[in-house]
C-alpha positions in Angstrom: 93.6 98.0 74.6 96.4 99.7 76.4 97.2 96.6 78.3 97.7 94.3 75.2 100.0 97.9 73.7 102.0 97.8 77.1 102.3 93.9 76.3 103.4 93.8 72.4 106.0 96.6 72.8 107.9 94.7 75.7 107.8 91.5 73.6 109.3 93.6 70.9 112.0 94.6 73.3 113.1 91.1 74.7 113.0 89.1 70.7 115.7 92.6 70.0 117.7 91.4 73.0 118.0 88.1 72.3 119.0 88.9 68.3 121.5 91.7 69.2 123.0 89.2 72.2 123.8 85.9 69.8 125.3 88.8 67.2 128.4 89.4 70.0 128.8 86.2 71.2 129.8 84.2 68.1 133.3 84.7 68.3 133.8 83.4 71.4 131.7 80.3 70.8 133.8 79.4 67.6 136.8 79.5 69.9 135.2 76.1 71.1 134.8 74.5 68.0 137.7 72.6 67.2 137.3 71.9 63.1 136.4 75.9 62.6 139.0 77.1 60.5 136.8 80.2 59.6 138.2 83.5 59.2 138.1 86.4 61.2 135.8 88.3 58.5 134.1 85.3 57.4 132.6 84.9 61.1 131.5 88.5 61.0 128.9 87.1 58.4 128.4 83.6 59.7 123.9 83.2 59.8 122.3 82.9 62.9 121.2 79.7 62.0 124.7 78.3 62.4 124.9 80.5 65.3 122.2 78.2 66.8 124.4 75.1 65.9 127.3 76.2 68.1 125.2 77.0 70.7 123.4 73.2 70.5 127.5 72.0 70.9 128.3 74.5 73.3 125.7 72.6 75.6 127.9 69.2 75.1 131.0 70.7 76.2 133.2 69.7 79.3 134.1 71.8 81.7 137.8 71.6 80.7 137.2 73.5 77.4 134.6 76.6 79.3 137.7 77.2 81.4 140.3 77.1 78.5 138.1 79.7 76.4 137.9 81.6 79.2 141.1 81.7 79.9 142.2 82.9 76.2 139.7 85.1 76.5 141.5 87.0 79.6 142.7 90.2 77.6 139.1 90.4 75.9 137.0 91.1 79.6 133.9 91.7 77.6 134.0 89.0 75.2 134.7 86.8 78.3 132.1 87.7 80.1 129.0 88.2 77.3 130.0 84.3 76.4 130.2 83.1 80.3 126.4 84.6 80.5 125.7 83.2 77.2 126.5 79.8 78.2 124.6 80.1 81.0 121.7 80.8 79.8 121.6 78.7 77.0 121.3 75.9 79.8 124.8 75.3 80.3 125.5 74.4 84.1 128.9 76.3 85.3 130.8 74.9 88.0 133.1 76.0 90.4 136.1 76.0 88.3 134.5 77.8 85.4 132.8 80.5 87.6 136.9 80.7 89.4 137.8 81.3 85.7 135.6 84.3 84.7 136.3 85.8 88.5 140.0 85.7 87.7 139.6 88.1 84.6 137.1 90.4 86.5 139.6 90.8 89.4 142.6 90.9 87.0 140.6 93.8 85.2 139.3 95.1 88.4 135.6 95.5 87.4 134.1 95.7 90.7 130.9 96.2 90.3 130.7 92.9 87.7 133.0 91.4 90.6 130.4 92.5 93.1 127.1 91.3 90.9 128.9 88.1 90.0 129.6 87.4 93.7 125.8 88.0 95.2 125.0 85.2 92.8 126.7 82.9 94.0 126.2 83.4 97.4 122.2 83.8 96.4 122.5 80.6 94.9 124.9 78.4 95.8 122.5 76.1 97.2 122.0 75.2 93.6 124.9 75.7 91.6 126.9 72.4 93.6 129.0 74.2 95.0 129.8 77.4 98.1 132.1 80.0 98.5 134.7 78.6 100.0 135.0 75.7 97.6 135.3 78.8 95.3 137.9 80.4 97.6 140.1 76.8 97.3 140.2 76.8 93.4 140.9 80.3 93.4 143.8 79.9 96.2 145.5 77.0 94.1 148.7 78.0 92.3 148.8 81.9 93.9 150.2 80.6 96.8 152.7 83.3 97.6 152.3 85.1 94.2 148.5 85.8 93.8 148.0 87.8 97.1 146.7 91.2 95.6 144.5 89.1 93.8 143.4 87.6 96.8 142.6 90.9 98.7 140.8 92.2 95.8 138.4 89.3 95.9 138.2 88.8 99.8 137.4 92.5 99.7 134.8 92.3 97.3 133.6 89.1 99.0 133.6 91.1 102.3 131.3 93.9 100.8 128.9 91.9 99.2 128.0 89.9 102.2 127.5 93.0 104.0 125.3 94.9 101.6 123.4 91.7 101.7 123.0 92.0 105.9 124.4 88.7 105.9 126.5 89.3 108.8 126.9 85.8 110.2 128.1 84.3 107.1 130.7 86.6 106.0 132.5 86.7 109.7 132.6 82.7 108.8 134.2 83.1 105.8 136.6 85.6 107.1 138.2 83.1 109.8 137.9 80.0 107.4 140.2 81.2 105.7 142.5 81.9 108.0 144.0 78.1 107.4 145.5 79.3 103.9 147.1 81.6 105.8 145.2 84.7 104.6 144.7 87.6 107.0 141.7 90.0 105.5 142.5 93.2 104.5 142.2 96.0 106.8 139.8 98.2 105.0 137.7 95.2 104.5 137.4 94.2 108.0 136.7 98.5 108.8 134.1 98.5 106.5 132.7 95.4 108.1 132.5 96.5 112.0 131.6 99.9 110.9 128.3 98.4 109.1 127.7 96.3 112.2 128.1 99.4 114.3 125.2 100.9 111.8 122.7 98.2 112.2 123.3 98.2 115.7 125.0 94.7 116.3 127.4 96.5 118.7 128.8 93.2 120.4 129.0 91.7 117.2 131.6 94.4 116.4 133.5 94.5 119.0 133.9 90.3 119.4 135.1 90.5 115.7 138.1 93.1 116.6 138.9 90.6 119.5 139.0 88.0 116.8 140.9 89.9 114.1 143.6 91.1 116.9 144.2 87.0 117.9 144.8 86.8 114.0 147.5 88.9 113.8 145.5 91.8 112.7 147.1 95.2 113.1 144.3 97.8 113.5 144.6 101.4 112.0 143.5 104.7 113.4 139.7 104.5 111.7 139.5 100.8 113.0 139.9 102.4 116.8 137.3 105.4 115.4 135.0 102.8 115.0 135.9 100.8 118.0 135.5 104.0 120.1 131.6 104.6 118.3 130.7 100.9 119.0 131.4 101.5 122.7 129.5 104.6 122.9 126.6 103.5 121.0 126.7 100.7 124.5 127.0 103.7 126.9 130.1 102.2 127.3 132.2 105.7 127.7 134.6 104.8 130.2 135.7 101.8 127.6 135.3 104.2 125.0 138.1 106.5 126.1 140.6 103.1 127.0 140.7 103.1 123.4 143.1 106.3 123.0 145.1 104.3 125.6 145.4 100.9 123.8 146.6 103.1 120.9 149.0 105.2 122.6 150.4 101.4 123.5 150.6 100.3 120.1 152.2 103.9 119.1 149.2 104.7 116.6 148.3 108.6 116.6 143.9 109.4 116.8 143.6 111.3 113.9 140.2 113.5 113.7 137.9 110.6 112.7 138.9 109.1 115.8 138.2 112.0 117.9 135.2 113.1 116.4 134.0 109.5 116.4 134.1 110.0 120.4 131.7 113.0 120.1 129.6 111.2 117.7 129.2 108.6 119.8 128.2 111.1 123.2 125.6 112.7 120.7 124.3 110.1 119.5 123.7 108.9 122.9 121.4 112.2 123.5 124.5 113.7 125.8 125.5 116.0 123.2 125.7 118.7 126.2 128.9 116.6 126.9 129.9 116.2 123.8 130.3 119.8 123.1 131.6 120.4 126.1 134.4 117.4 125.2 135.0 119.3 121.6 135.9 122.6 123.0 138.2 121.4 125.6 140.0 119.2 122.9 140.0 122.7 120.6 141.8 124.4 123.4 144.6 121.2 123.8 145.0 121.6 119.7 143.6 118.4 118.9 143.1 118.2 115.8 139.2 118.5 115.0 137.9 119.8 111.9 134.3 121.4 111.2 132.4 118.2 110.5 132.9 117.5 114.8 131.1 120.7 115.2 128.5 119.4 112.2 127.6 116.4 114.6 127.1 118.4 117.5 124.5 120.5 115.7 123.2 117.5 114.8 122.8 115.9 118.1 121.4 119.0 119.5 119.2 119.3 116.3 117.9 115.2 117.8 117.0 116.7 120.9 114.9 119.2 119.7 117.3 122.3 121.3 117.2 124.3 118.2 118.7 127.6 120.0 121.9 125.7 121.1 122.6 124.1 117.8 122.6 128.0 116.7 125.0 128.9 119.4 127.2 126.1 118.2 127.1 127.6 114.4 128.2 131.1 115.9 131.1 129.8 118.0 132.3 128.0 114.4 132.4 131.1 113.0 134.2 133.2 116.2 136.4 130.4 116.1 137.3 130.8 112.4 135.9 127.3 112.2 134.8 127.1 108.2 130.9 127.1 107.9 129.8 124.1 105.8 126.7 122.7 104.0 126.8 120.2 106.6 126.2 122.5 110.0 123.7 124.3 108.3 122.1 121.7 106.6 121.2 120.1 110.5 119.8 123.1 111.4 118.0 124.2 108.5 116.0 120.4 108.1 114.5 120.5 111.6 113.6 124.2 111.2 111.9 122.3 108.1 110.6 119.1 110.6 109.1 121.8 113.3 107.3 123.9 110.5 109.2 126.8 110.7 109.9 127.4 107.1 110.6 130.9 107.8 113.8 130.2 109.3 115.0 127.7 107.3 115.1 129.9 104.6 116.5 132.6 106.2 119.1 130.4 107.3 119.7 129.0 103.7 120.0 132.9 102.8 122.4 133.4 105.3 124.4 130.0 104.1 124.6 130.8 100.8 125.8 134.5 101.5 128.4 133.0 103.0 129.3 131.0 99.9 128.5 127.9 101.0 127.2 126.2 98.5 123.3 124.1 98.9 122.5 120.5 97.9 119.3 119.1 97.0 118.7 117.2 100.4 118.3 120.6 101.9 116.2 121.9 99.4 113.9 119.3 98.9 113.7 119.7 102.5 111.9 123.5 102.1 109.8 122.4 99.4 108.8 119.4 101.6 107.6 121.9 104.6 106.1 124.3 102.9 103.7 121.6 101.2 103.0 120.3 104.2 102.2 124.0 105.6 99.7 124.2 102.6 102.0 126.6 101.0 101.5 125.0 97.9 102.1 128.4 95.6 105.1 129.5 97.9 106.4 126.2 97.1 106.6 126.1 93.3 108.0 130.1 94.2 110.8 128.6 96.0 111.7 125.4 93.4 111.0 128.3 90.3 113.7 130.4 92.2 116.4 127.9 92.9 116.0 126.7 89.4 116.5 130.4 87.6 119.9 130.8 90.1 121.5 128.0 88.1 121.4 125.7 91.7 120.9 121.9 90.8 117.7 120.6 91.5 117.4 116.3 91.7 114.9 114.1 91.0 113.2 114.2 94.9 112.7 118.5 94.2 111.1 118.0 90.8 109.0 115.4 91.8 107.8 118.1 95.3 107.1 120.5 93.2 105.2 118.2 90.4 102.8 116.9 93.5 102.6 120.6 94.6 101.3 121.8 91.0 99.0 119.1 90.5 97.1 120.2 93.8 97.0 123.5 92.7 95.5 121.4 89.5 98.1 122.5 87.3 98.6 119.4 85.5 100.2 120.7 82.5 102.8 122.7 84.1 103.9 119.3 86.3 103.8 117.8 82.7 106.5 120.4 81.0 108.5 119.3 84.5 108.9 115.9 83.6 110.2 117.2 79.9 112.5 119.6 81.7 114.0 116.3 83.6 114.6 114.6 80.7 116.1 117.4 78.8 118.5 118.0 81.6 119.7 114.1 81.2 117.5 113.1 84.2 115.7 110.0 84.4 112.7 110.0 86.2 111.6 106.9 88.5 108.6 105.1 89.1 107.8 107.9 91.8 108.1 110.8 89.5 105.4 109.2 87.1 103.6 107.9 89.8 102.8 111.8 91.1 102.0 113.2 87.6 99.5 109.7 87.1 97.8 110.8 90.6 97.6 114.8 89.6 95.9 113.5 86.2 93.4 111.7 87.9 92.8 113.8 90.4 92.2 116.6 87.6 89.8 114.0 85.6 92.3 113.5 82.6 92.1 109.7 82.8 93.4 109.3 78.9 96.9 111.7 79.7 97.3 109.1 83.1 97.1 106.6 81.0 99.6 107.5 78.8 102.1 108.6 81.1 101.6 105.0 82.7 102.6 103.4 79.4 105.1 105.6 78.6 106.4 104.6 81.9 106.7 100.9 81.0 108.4 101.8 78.1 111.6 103.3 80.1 111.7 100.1 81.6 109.9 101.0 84.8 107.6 98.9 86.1 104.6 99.6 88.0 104.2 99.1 91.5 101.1 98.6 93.4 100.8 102.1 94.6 100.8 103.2 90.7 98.1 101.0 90.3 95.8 102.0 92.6 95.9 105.4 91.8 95.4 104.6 88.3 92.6 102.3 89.1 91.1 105.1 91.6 91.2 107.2 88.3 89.4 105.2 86.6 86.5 105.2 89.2 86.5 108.9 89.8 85.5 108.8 86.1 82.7 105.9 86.5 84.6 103.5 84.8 83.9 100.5 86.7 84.3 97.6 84.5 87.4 99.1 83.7 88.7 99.9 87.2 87.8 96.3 87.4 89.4 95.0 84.9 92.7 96.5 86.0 92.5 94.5 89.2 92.6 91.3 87.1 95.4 92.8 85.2 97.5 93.2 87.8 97.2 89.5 89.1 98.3 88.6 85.9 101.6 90.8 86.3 102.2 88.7 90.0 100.9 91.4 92.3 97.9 91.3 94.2 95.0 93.7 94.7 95.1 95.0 98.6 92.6 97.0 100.0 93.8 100.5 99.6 93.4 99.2 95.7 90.0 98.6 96.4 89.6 101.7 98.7 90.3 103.7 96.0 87.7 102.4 93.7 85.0 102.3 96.2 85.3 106.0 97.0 86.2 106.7 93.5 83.2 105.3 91.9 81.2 107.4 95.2 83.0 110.9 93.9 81.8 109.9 90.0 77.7 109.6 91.8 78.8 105.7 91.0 77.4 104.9 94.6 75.0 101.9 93.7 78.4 100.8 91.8 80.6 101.2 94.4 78.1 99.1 96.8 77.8 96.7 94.3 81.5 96.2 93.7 81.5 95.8 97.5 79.4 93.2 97.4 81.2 91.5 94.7 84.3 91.1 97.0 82.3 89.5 99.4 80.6 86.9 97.2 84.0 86.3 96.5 85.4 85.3 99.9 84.4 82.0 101.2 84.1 82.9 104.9 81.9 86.5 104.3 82.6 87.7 107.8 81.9 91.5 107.9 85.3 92.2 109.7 87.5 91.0 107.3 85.9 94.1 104.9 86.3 96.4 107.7 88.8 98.9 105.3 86.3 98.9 102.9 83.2 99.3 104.8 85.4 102.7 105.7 86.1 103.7 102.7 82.4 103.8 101.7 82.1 106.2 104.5 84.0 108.1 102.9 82.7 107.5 99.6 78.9 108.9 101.1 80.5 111.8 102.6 82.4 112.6 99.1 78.9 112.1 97.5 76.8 113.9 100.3 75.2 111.2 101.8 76.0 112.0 105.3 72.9 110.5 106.4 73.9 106.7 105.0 77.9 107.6 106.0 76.1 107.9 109.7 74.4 104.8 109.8 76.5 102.6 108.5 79.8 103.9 110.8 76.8 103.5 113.9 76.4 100.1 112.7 79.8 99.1 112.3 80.2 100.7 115.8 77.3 98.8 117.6 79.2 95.5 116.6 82.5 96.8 118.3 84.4 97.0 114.8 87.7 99.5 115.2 86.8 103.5 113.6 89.3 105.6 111.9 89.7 108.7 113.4 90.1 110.4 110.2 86.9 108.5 109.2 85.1 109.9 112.0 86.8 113.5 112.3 85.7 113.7 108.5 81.9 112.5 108.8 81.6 115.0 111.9 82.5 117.9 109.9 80.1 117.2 107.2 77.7 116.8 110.6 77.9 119.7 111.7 78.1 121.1 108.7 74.6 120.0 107.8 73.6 121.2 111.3 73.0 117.7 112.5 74.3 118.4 116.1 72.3 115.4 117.6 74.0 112.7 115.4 77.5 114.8 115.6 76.9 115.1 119.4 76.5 111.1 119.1 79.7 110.1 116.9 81.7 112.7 119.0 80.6 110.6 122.5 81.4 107.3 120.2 85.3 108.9 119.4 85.4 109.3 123.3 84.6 105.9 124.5 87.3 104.2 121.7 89.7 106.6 123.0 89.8 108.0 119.6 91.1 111.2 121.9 89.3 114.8 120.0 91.7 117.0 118.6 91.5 120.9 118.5 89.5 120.6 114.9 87.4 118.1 115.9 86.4 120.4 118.9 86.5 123.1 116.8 84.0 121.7 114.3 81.9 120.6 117.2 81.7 124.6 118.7 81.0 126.4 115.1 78.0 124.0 114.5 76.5 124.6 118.2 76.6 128.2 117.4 75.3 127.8 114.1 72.5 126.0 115.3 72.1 128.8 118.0 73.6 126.2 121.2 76.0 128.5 122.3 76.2 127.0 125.9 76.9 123.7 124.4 79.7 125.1 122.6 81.1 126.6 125.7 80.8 123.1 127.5 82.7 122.0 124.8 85.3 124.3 125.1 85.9 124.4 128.4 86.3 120.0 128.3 88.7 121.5 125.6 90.8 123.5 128.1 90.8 120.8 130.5 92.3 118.1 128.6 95.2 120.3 127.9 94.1 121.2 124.5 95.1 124.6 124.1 92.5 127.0 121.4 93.7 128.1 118.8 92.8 131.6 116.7 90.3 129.9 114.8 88.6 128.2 118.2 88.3 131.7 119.5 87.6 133.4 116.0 83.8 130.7 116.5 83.2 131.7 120.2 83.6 135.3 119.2 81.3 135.3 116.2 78.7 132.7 117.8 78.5 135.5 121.0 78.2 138.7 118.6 75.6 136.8 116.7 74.0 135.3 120.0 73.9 139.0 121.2 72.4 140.7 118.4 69.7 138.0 118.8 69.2 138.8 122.1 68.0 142.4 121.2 65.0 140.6 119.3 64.6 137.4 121.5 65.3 138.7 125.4 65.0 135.4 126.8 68.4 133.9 125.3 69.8 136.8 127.6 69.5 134.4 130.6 72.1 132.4 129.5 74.8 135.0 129.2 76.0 134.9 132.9 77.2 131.4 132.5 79.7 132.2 129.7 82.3 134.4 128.6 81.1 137.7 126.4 83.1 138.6 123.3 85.3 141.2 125.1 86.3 138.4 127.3 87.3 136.0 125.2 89.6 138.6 123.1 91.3 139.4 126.7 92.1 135.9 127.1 93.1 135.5 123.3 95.6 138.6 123.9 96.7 136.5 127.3 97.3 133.5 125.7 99.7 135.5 123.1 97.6 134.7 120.2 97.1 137.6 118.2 93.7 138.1 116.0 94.2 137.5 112.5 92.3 139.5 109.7 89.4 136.8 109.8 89.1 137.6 113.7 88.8 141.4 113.1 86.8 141.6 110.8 83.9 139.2 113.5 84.5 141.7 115.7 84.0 144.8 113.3 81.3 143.3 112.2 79.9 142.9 115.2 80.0 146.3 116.3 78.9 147.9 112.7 75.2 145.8 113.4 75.0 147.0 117.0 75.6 151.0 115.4 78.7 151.3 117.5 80.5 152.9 114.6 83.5 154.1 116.5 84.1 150.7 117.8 84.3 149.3 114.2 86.6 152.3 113.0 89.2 151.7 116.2 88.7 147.8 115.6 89.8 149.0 111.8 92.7 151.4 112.5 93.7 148.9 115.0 94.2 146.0 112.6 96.1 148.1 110.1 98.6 148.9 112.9 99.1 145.7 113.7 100.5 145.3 110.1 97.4 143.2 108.8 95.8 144.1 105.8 91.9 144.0 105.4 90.5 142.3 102.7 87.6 142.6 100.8 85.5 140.8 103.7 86.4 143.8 106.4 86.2 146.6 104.2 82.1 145.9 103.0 81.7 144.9 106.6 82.9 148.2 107.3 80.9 149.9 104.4 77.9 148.4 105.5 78.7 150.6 109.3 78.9 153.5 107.4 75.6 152.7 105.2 73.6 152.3 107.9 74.4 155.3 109.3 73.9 157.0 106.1 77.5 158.1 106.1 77.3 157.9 102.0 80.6 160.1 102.3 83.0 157.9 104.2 81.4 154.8 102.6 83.0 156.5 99.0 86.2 156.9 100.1 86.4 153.4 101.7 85.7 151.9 98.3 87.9 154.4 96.4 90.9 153.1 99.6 90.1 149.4 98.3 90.9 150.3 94.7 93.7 152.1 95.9 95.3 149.4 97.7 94.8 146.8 95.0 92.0 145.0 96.8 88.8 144.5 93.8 85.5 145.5 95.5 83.1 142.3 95.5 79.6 142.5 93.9 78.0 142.5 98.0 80.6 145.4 98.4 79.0 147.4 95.0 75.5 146.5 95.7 75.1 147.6 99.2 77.1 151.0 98.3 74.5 151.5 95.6 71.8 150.6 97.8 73.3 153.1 100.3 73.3 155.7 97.5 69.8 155.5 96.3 68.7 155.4 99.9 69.9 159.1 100.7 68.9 160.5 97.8 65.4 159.0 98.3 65.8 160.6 101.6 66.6 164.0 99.8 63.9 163.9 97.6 61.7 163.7 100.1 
C-alpha cells in the first residue's frame, strides 16, 4: 500500500509540472507564429488546447526562426530560457547556432550557474546533439572579433570550470590551445584555477607542462599562478625547483605575496617535512616577509598529519607570543585529531580555550566532538555536548543534528531524534537522504516499523529519493518485526525503481528475521536465493551464509552458529573476524571452552590475528570454567605477541585467582597449580608497573576478595584506598563491603555504610537491603540466645 501512495503522489507532482510549465511558455511560442495578431491580455487567456497547437508548429520550425525568438527574447533571460527548454523537450532538435543563441543571453546576463549547467550538457552530449564545443566556440567567435572579448572570457572561463569539475582534464587543456588560432589567450584566473585543480588530484606534471604551454602563448603569470607553481613542485619533492620560482619572479619583477610563500610551506608539510617548514616560516617572520596566521594554520596541520600533537601546540603558543591572531583554523587542526586519537577531553578543552579567546567555532569542528565521543560510547555526553552548543546560540548544520539523531536513537530515544528533525525544518534546514536515513534505522532498531515507514514516505515527498542503504535498513526493519513476505516484497520493489538488491540488503533480512525468532524463515529465504541462481555454488552466498551466523547468535543458537562457521571453514571459505570474535563471545559465554578453544585455533591459522577482547573473552571463560592455567597460557601468548593488557584483562586474572583461591581452601588439590602462575598481589604490582591504574570494577574484585577470606582490614584499606584515588564506589563495592562487615557480625559499621550510600546519592540495591537484614536478624538471634 505505501508503495502504490509513494507512487500516485509523484505522478501528481510531474502532471502539476508539466500544466504550470506550458502556462509560462506561451508567450514566447506566439512570438513564432507569424499570423498571431493576439493581444497581450488576450494570450494571458489563450486554452491549453491551443497551447498544444503552437507547440505541434513549434516542432516544424527552422532553425532560422529559434534563433530570431531568441534573440528578441535577449532582455527577457527567463522567458528565453523556459522556451529554449521548452522546445527541447517538446522534441525539437537544437543545433549549434540555436544553443550559441541562448549562451549569448546567459553570458550577457551573467547567470553562471545556468552558463555552467547549460555547458556540462553539451559537453555530456555532444556526441548526439551534431555538433562539439568548438564548433560552438566558432559561431560564438563570429562577428565579436575585436568587440566581443569580455564575452569571450566569460564563456572560456565558464567553459574552463566545467571541464574541470567534470575531471575532464585532457579535453579542456585541448580546447584551451585550439583556440589559440582565433587569437584568444585564456584568461588568467581560468588557467589558475585549472593547474591548481591539477595540483589537487595529483597530476603534478600535467600542471607544470601546461604553465610551459601558457608562457609560449604569451601568457603573463600572476603571483598565485607562481603560488601554485611553487605547490606543484613540492608536491614532486622537487624543492630546489620550488624555490627557482621566487627567482623567475624576481626576473619578471612580480612581488610573492603571502599565498606564494605560504604555498612553499604548504608544500614542505605536505611532504611530511613540516619540521622544515616551520623552521622556513620563522626565519621568513624574522626577514618581515609577509606571512599571515593561515601559514602557521598549515603547519599545525602538517604536524597534526604526522601525529606530533605536542608540537602542533607549541606552534599555537608561539602564534600567540608572537601576537600572531589565533583563528578557527589553527585550532580547528588541533582540536579534530585530538577528536581522531580519542582524546575528547582535550578537544574540548581546547575548544573552551578557543572560544574564550573569541574565536568563533564552525560546525566542522563540532561535528567533530560529537563524532568522538559516539565513537567512545559516550552516547549521553554526546547529546550533552550538541544540547549545550545549541542553548549558546552557536549554529549547529545538518552533519551535527544528524550525530546526535544516531546518538539518541541508540540510547532508544526515538522520539527525541524525531522533534530534531522538526527543529531542522523549523530553523529553514532541509534535511538529506542521510538525516532520514538515521531516524528510519533508530525506528527500526526500536521496533516502530509503521513511524519508519512514514518517515521513508515523507522522504519521497521532499523530493529525496532513496538509496540503497535506506533500503536495506528499512527492509532489515521489516524482518526484525517477522515480516517476511513483506521484507520480500521490498526487494522486488526496488528492482522496479532501477536499483538492485546486494547482499548487505539481504544480510539484513536474514539476521533480521533470526532477531524476530523468524529462523526457519530466514533459512528458507536463504534457500530461495539459491534456487534462484543458476550456478548454486556455496561460495557465491558466502556473505550470507555469515550473516546467518550472526542471525543464530542474535537468536541463541550458538550451537548451529558453530557448526555451520566449522563447515564453511572445513571447505577453506574466507571468516569474518567480527563473525568469529562475536560467536566466541557467546562461546565462552555459554562455557563452551572446547568449541571456543577450537574457533580461536581456526582465527590463528587464517591469520585472523586475536585482539585484546578476543583474548580477553577467551581468559574470563577459562576462569569461569575453573581453567585458570589455561587462561594464564593465554595470557602470556598475549604478552608475547606484543599485545599489551588492558584493566579489564587484569580485572579477569585477578577475580579468576581470588575465586581459584577461595576454592582452594575447600579443594586443596587446585593448590598445586599455583606455583606456575602469578597470585593476585602480583598481578596488581605489575598492573601498577604497567601505569594502569585499577578502576572501581577492579577494586571492588579485590575487596571482595578479601571480605570472603575475613581479612577485614584488607577490604577497609582496599576501600579508603580507592576513595583517595578520587574513585567513587558504587553500589557493587559498598554491599561487597557490607557483606565484610556481616560476616563478622559488625551490625554497627554495616549501618553506617548503608546510611554513607544514602548520603552520597548512591540507592542501596535489594542484595545490599537483604543481606543487611539478614545480618540484623542474625545478631539478634544470637542475643536471644
Amino acid at each position: 500500500m505505501w508503495v502504490s501512495a509513494v507512487r500516485l503522489l509523484c505522478c501528481r507532482k510531474f502532471v502539476g509540472l508539466i500544466n504550470s510549465s506550458r502556462f509560462y511558455s506561451l508567450s514566447a511560442v506566439a512570438q513564432l507564429n507569424p499570423i498571431s495578431s493576439v493581444s497581450a491580455s488576450e494570450q494571458g487567456i489563450l486554452s491549453s488546447h491551443n497551447a498544444d497547437c503552437h507547440f505541434h508548429q513549434s516542432l516544424e520550425l527552422d532553425r532560422i526562426k529559434v534563433v530570431e525568438t531568441l534573440n528578441n527574447l535577449r532582455k527577457q533571460p527567463h522567458t528565453a530560457l523556459l522556451f529554449f527548454c521548452q522546445l527541447k523537450q517538446n522534441g525539437y532538435c537544437h543545433d549549434v547556432y540555436t544553443y550559441a543563441a541562448i549562451i549569448k543571453i546567459l553570458c550577457f546576463w551573467r547567470w553562471g550557474r545556468k552558463l555552467d549547467s547549460m555547458l556540462l550538457e553539451i559537453i555530456r552530449k555532444d556526441s548526439c546533439l551534431g555538433f562539439d564545443i568548438m564548433d560552438l566556440f566558432d559561431v560564438l567567435v563570429e562577428g565579436y572579433q575585436g568587440r566581443g572579448s569580455n564575452f569571450l572570457v566569460q564563456f572560456s572561463n565558464a567553459l574552463v570550470k566545467v571541464y574541470v569539475c567534470a575531471g575532464m582534464f585532457d579535453e579542456v587543456i585541448a580546447i584551451l590551445f585550439q583556440t589559440k588560432p582565433h587569437g584568444f589567450v585564456p584568461n588568467i584566473l581560468s588557467c589558475n584555477f585549472l593547474m591548481n585543480r591539477l595540483v589537487q588530484c595529483g597530476k603534478v606534471e600535467m600542471a607544470v607542462a601546461i604553465y610551459q604551454q601558457l608562457k609560449g602563448h604569451g601568457f603573463n603569470a600572476n603571483d598565485y599562478t607562481y603560488g601554485i607553481l611553487i605547490k606543484a613542485h613540492c608536491k614532486k619533492g622537487k624543492f630546489e625547483e620550488a624555490f627557482n620560482v621566487f627567482q623567475e619572479m624576481d626576473d619578471k619583477r612580480v612581488t610573492p605575496n603571502t599565498f606564494t610563500y605560504t604555498a612553499y610551506i604548504e608544500g614542505l608539510c605536505i611532504d611530511g617535512k613540516t619540521d622544515l617548514g616551520y623552521r622556513v616560516l620563522r626565519a621568513w617572520r624574522e626577514s618581515n616577509i609577509p606571512l599571515d596566521n593561515f601559514a602557521f594554520a598549515i603547519v599545525i596541520q602538517g604536524f597534526c598529519n604526522e601525529g606530533k600533537l605536542k608540537e602542533a601546540e607549541d606552534v599555537l603558543l608561539d602564534m600567540e607570543n608572537q601576537g600572531v591572531l589565533l583563528d578557527v583554523y589553527a585550532y580547528g587542526a588541533l582540536i579534530r585529531s585530538h577528536c581522531k586519537n580519542g582524546n575528547v577531553v582535550k578537544a574540548l578543552a581546547l575548544h573552551d580555550e578557543m572560544v574564550s579567546k573569541g574565536v568563533k567555532t564552525n560546525c566542522i569542528i563540532l561535528s567533530s566532538i560529537l563524532q568522538s565521543l559516539c565513537q567512545l560510547d559516550l552516547v549521553f555526553e554526546a547529546v550533552n555536548v550538541f544540547k549545550k552548543f545549541r542553548d549558546n546560540g552557536i549554529y549547529l548544520d545538518e552533519v551535527c543534528y544528524n550525530v546526535v539523531a544516531d546518538a539518541l536513537c541508540k540510547l532508544g530515544k526515538v522520539e527525541e531524534a524525531l522533534k530534531l528533525l522538526n527543529e531542522m525544518k523549523s530553523k529553514n534546514m532541509f534535511p538529506d537522504v542521510i538525516n532520514y536515513t538515521t531516524l528510519i534505522h533508530g525506528c527500526c532498531l526500536q521496533g516502530k516499523i509503521e513511524d519508519a515507514l512514514n518517515l521513508f514516505e515523507e522522504m519521497k515527498e521532499k523530493g529525496h529519493k532513496p538509496d540503497i542503504i535506506t533500503y536495506s535498513i528499512l527492509a532489515g526493519g521489516l524482518a526484525r518485526k517477522g515480516l517476511a513476505k513483506e521484507a520480500v516484497s521490498l526487494l522486488n520493489y526496488i528492482e522496479v525503481e532501477g536499483l538492485k538488491p546486494n547482499d548487505v540488503m539481504h544480510n539484513m533480512i536474514i539476521e533480521g528475521l533470526c532477531i524476530a525468532g523468524k529462523v526457519k524463515k530466514a533459512e528458507e529465504f536463504l534457500n530461495s536465493m539459491k534456487e534462484k541462481c543458476l550456478d548454486n555454488l556455496e561460495e557465491k552466498f558466502l556473505e550470507n551464509y555469515i550473516a546467518l551466523v550472526n542471525g543464530y547468535c542474535e537468536a541463541c543458537l550458538i550451537k548451529k552458529a558453530f557448526d555451520l562457521l566449522y563447515r564453511l571453514a572445513k571447505k577453506g571459505f574466507p571468516l569474518k573476524k567480527a563473525t568469529c570474535t562475536k560467536l566466541l563471545g557467546n562461546l565462552c559465554k555459554q562455557g563452551d571452552m572446547r568449541s571456543a578453544q577450537l574457533l580461536f585455533e581456526i582465527m590463528l591459522k587464517r591469520r585472523l590475528t586475536p585482539d585484546l577482547i578476543t583474548y580477553t573473552m577467551m581468559m574470563n571463560g577459562y576462569c569461569k570454567t575453573n581453567c585458570l592455567s589455561k587462561a594464564w597460557d593465554l595470557f602470556n601468548d598475549m604478552k608475547n605477541r606484543g599485545i599489551k593488557p588492558d584493566i579489564i584483562t587484569y580485572t579477569v586474572l585477578v577475580d579468576g585467582h581470588t575465586k581459584m583461591n577461595l576454592k582452594s581452601h575447600s579443594r586443596p588439590h587446585l593448590i598445586q597449580t599455583k606455583d606456575k602462575m602469578m597470585d593476585a598481589s602480583a598481578l596488581w604490582s605489575e598492573m601498577e608497573d604497567n601505569g594502569i591504574q585499577p578502576d572501581v570494577v577492579c577494586y571492588t574484585v579485590l575487596l571482595d576478595h578479601y571480605c570472603k577470606t575475613n581479612s577485614i582490614d584488607d577490604a577497609v584499606r582496599i576501600f579508603d584506598e580507592m576513595i583517595e584515588r578520587g574513585l567513587e564506589p558504587d553500589t557493587m563495592t559498598y554491599t561487597a563491603l557490607l557483606c565484610g562487615y556481616c560476616r563478622r557480625g559488625n551490625v554497627g559499621k554495616a549501618i553506617t555504610l548503608v546510611n554513607e550510600m544514602s548520603s552520597r546519592g548512591i540507592q542501596p540495591s535489594s542484595l545490599t537491603m537483604s543481606t543487611l537484614h539478614h545480618c540484623i536478624l542474625k545478631a539478634k538471634r544470637a542475643q536471644c540466645r
